[in-house]
LUMTINU-33926 format. One line per 5 residues: number of its first residue (from 1); for each residue x, y, z of C-alpha. Coordinates in steps of 0.05 Angstrom, whole numbers, always signed. Example, Ala and Ser with C-alpha at 12.3 -4.5 7.8 and 13.67 -1.06 7.14 Angstrom:
# LUMTINU-33926
1> +246:-90:+156 ~ +273:-21:+143;
# end
This chain:
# LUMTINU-33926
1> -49:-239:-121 ~ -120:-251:-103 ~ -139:-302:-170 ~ -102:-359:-195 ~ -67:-357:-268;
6> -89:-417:-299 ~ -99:-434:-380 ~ -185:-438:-373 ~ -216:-374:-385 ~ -244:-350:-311;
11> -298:-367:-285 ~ -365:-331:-296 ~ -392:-294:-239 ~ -447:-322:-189 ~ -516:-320:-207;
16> -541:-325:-137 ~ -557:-264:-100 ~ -516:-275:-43 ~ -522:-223:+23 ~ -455:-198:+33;
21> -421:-215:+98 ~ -414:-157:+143 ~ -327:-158:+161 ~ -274:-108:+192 ~ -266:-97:+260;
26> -306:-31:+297 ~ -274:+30:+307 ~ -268:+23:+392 ~ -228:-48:+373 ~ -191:-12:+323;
31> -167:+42:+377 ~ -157:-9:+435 ~ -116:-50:+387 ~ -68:+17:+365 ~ -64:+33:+437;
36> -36:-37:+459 ~ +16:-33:+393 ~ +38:+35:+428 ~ +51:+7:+497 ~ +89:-58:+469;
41> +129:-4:+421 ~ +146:+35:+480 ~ +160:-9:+533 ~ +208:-46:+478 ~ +243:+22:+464;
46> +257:+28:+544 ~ +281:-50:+550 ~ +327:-43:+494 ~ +339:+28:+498 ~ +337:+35:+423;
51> +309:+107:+419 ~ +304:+108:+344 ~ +241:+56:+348 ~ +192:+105:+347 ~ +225:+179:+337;
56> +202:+239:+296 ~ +255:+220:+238 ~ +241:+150:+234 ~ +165:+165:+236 ~ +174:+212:+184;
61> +208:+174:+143 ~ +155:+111:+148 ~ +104:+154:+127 ~ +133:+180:+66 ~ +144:+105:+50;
66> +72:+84:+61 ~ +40:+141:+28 ~ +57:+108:-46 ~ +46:+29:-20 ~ -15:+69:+5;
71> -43:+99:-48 ~ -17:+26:-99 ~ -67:-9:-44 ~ -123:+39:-51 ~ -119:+31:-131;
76> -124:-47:-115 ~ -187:-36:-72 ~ -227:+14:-121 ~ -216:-42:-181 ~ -227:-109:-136;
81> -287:-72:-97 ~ -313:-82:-176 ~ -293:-145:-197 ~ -232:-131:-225 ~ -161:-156:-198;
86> -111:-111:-225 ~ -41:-139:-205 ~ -23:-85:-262 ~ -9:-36:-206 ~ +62:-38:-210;
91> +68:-15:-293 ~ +9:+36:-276 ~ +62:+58:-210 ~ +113:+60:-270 ~ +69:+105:-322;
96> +60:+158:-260 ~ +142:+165:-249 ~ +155:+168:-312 ~ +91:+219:-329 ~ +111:+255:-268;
101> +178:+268:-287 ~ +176:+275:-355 ~ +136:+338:-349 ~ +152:+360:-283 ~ +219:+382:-298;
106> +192:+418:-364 ~ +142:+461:-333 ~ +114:+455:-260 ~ +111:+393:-213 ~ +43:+402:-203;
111> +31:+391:-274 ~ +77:+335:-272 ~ +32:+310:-218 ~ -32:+315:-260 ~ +7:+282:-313;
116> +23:+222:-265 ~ -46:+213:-250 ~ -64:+209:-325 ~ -15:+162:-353 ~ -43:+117:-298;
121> -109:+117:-320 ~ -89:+108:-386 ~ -57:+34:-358 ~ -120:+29:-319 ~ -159:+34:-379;
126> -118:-12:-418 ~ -133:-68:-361 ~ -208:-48:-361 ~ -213:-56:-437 ~ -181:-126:-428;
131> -212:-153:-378 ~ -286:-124:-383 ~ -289:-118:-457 ~ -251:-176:-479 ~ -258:-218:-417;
136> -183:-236:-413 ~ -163:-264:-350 ~ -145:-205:-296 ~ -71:-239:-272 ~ -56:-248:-340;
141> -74:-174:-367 ~ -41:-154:-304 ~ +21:-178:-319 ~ +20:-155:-391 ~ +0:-94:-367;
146> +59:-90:-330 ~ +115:-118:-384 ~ +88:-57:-425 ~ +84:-4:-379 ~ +166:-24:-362;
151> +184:-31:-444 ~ +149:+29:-459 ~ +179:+86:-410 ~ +256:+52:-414 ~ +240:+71:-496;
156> +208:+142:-476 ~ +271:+154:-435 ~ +314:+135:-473 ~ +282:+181:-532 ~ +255:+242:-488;
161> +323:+248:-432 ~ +381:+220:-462 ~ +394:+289:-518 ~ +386:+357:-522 ~ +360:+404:-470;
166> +347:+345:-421 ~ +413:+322:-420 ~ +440:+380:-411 ~ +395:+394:-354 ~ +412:+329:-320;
171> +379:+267:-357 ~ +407:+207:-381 ~ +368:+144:-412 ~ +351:+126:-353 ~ +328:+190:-306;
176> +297:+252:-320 ~ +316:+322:-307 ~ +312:+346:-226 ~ +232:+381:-216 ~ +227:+437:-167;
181> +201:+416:-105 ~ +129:+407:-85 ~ +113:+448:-20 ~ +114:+414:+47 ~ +76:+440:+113;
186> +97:+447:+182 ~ +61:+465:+243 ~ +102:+523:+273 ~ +111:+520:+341 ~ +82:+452:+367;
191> +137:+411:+323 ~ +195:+447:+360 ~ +161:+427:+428 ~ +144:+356:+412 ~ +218:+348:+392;
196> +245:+374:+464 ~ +185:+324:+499 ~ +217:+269:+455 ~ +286:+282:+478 ~ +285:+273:+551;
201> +253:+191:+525 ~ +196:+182:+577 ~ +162:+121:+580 ~ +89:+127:+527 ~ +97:+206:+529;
206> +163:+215:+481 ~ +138:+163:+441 ~ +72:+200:+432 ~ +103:+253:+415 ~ +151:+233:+365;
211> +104:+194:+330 ~ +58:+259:+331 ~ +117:+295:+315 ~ +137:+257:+258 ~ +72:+267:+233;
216> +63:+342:+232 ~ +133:+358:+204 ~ +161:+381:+130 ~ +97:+343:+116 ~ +83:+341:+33;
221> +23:+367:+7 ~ +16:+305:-28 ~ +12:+264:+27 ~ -46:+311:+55 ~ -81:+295:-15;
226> -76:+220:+3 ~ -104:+223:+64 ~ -160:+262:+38 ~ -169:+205:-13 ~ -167:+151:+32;
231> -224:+189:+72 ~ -263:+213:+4 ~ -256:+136:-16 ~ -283:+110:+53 ~ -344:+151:+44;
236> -351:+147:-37 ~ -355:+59:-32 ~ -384:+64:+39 ~ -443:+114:+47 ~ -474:+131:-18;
241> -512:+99:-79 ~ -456:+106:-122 ~ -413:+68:-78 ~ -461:+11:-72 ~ -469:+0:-138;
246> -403:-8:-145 ~ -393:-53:-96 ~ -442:-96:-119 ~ -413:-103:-184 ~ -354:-140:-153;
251> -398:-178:-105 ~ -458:-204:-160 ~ -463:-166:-222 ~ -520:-209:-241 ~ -563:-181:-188;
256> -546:-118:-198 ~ -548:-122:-266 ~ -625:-140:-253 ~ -633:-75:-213 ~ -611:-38:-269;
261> -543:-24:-255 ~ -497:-9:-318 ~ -439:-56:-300 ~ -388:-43:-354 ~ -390:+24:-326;
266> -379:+22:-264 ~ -322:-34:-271 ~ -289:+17:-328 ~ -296:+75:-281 ~ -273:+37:-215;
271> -208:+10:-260 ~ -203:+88:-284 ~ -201:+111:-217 ~ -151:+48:-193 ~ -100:+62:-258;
276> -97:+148:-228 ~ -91:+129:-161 ~ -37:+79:-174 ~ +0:+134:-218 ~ -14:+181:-169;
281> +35:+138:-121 ~ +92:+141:-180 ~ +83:+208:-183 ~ +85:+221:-102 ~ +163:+168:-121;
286> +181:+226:-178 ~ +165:+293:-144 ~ +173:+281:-74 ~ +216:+224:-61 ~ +274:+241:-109;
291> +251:+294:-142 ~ +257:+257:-218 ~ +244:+197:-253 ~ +286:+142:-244 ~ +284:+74:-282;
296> +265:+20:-235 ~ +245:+65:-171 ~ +176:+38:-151 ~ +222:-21:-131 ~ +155:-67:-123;
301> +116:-22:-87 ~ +52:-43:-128 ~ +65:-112:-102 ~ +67:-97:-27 ~ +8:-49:-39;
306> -34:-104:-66 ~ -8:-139:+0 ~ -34:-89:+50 ~ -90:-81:+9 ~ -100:-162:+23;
311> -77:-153:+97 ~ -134:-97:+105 ~ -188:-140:+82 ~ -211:-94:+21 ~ -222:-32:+65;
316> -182:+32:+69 ~ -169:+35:+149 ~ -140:-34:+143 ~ -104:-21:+93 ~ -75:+44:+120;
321> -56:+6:+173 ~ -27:-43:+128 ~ +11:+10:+89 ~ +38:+43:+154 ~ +71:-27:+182;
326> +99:-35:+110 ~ +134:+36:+110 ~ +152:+34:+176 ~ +192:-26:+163 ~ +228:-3:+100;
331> +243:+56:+141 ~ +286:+17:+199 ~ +320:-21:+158 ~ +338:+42:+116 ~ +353:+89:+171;
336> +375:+46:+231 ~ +408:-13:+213 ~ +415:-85:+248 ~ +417:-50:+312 ~ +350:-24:+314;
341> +323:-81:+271 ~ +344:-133:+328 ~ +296:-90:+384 ~ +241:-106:+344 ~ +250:-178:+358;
346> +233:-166:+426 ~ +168:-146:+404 ~ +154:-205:+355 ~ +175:-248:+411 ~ +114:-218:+457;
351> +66:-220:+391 ~ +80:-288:+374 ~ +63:-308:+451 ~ +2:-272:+452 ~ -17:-308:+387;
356> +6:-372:+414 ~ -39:-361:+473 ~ -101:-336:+436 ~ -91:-394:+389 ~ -89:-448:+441;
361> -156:-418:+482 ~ -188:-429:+414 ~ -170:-500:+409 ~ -137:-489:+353 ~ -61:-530:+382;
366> -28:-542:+318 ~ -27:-472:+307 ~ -14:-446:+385 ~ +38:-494:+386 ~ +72:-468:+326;
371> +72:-403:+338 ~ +98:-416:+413 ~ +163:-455:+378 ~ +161:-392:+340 ~ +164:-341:+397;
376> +222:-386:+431 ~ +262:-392:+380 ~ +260:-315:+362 ~ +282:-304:+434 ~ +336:-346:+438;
381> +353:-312:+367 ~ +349:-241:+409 ~ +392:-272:+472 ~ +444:-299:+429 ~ +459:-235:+389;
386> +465:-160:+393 ~ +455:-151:+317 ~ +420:-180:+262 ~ +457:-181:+200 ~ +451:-139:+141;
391> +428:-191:+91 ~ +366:-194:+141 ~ +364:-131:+151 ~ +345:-107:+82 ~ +293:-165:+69;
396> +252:-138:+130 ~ +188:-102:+93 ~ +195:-178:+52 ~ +191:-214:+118 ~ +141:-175:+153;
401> +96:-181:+92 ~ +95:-257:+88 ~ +85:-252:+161 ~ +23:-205:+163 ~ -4:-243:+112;
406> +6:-307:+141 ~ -23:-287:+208 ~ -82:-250:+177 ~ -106:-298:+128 ~ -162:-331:+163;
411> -200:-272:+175 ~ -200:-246:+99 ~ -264:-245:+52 ~ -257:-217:-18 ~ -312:-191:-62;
416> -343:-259:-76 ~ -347:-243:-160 ~ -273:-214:-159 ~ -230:-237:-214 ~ -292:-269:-250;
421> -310:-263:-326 ~ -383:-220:-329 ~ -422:-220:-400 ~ -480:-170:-400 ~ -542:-215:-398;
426> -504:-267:-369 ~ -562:-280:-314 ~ -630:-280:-365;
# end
């Protein structure tokens, strides 16, 4: 998604030693710009009195949706933080469910969660051996990478579920067995009285405390690990040696070649990392989504992961926030229907003004004016109906992906040697 697919090999990586551009926006912007989200979300909720917008079930529910885009994003931002694009995320996704639930119902899901995790780095190293040994172009490896990951665990399944003790148990070519359950926390106490502030729907205080609610609920352990990892990977790329020498790699591995950095191994251990992490996310799908492996149940989540990865600009709090809007959009269309959905375009109207307005004291009136035709028609969309229809409905995490995208595009820098062919000794 971030390099072209074209028949030349790709390009070799820049000579020059470039200083990286500093990007992202500072944590006190970050908060102000949650806080204003909060207020539109809730003042919407009150206008349209759809109460579902922002409770403890629907919150809930969005985050166990965003925690495998989530983790498919972070696996995208280890490799291209490297060099290496890996639009492979998806068949790496696939290894993990299938890993995941091909021994978690034989023994214990935590093993089944280890073995997740290692049938994605197997795909990761596939890609790495491709693309840094071989120099094959990344989109194209990708997709191969992907192809086989699909072929390969339809054949498993069909050989490993569809006889013996697994069908008796519950498999069938195309699912595994049930796994027992991974354990889930809840804070005792504080969740029952965050669901009786939510109830009586005050204006900014229920909200905050179903979204808080939501958040501290039958929460899975796994989803505690990936917030850990986001953190542990925020730190690991950001504030020590290690991190910067891998960064560099996907920024000029010429220079930092010259300063005596090994860069085969860093891009093999970065696309390591990226292959376990993306399993990881198939294995959160197996074991804590549906509790076995279905054919076909990351459902593109790789994709849309490689989109909020995009969206965040390479970094793990925009992507997190990235993930979040994805899930939480899956999520409404899942759990509330064309009601619900229609609310929201009370808020799109207001976010398509502000851009309009923002857009025009820039000078920039093409693009104001658009986006002002934009907010008018969406509103005589919302005055003319009371629902929007179910085709729509289910293509909303589609929609507001093109649409973050769209609107976020001009601000985005990507490592400036990602996707690029590197030869050791390239530079002498």
């Amino acid at each position: 998604m971030t390099a072209t697919m074209t028949d030349a090999p790709p390009p070799a990586a820049p000579k020059a030693a470039d200083a990286p551009q500093r990007s992202g926006r500072s944590l006190g912007m970050t908060l102000m710009i949650v806080a204003g989200a909060l207020l539109l979300l809730s003042a919407v909720r009150v206008i349209t009195d759809a109460n579902q917008l922002d409770s403890a079930g629907q919150v809930a529910a969005a985050l166990g949706l965003a925690v495998p885009i989530g983790l498919a994003g972070l696996a995208g931002l280890w490799s291209e933080r490297a060099g290496v694009v890996n639009i492979g995320l998806e068949g790496m996704m696939i290894l993990g469910t299938f890993g995941a639930g091909w021994v978690g119902w034989q023994s214990s899901p935590w093993l089944g969660l280890l073995c997740g995790i290692g049938f994605g780095v197997l795909g990761g190293l596939v890609h790495a051996v491709a693309t840094v040994t071989f120099g094959v172009d990344h989109i194209v490896s990708g997709v191969a990478v992907n192809l086989l990951a699909l072929g390969a665990t339809q054949y498993l399944a069909k050989l490993f579920f569809a006889g013996g003790k697994a069908a008796e148990a519950g498999g069938n070519p195309k699912q595994s067995p049930p796994a027992d359950s991974l354990p889930d926390v809840t804070i005792p106490g504080l969740s029952d009285g965050l669901a009786s502030i939510e109830k009586h729907h005050w204006f900014l205080v229920s909200d905050l405390a179903g979204i808080i609610g939501g958040l501290i609920t039958n929460l899975s352990v796994v989803t505690i690990i990936a917030v850990l990892l986001f953190i542990g990977s925020w730190w690991l790329l950001w504030r020590t040696p290690f991190g910067l020498r891998l960064r560099s790699c996907g920024e000029n591995p010429v220079a930092a070649e010259s300063l005596g950095v090994n860069v085969y191994r860093y891009k093999y251990a970065a696309v390591a990392v990226s292959g376990g992490l993306a399993g990881l996310g198939g294995a959160f799908l197996a074991l804590v989504t549906s509790h076995t492996y279905l054919e076909g149940q990351t459902g593109g989540r790789g994709y849309i992961g490689l989109a909020a990865m995009i969206f965040g600009n390479w970094r793990p709090g925009g992507l997190a926030m990235g993930a979040g809007l994805f899930g939480y959009s899956d999520a409404l269309q899942l759990r509330n229907g064309g009601v619900t959905v229609h609310a929201l375009l009370l808020l799109l109207v207001v976010l398509l003004a502000l851009l309009a307005g923002w857009k025009l004291y820039k000078k920039a009136l093409v693009q104001g004016a658009v986006s002002a035709v934009m907010a008018a028609l969406v509103l005589v969309w919302y005055l003319l109906t009371d629902e929007v229809p179910s085709d729509f409905v289910g293509a909303t995490p589609y929609v507001v992906t093109l649409l973050v995208l769209s609107l976020s595009a001009q601000r985005l820098r990507m490592p400036k040697a990602d996707g690029m062919r590197y030869r050791k000794g390239q530079g002498k």
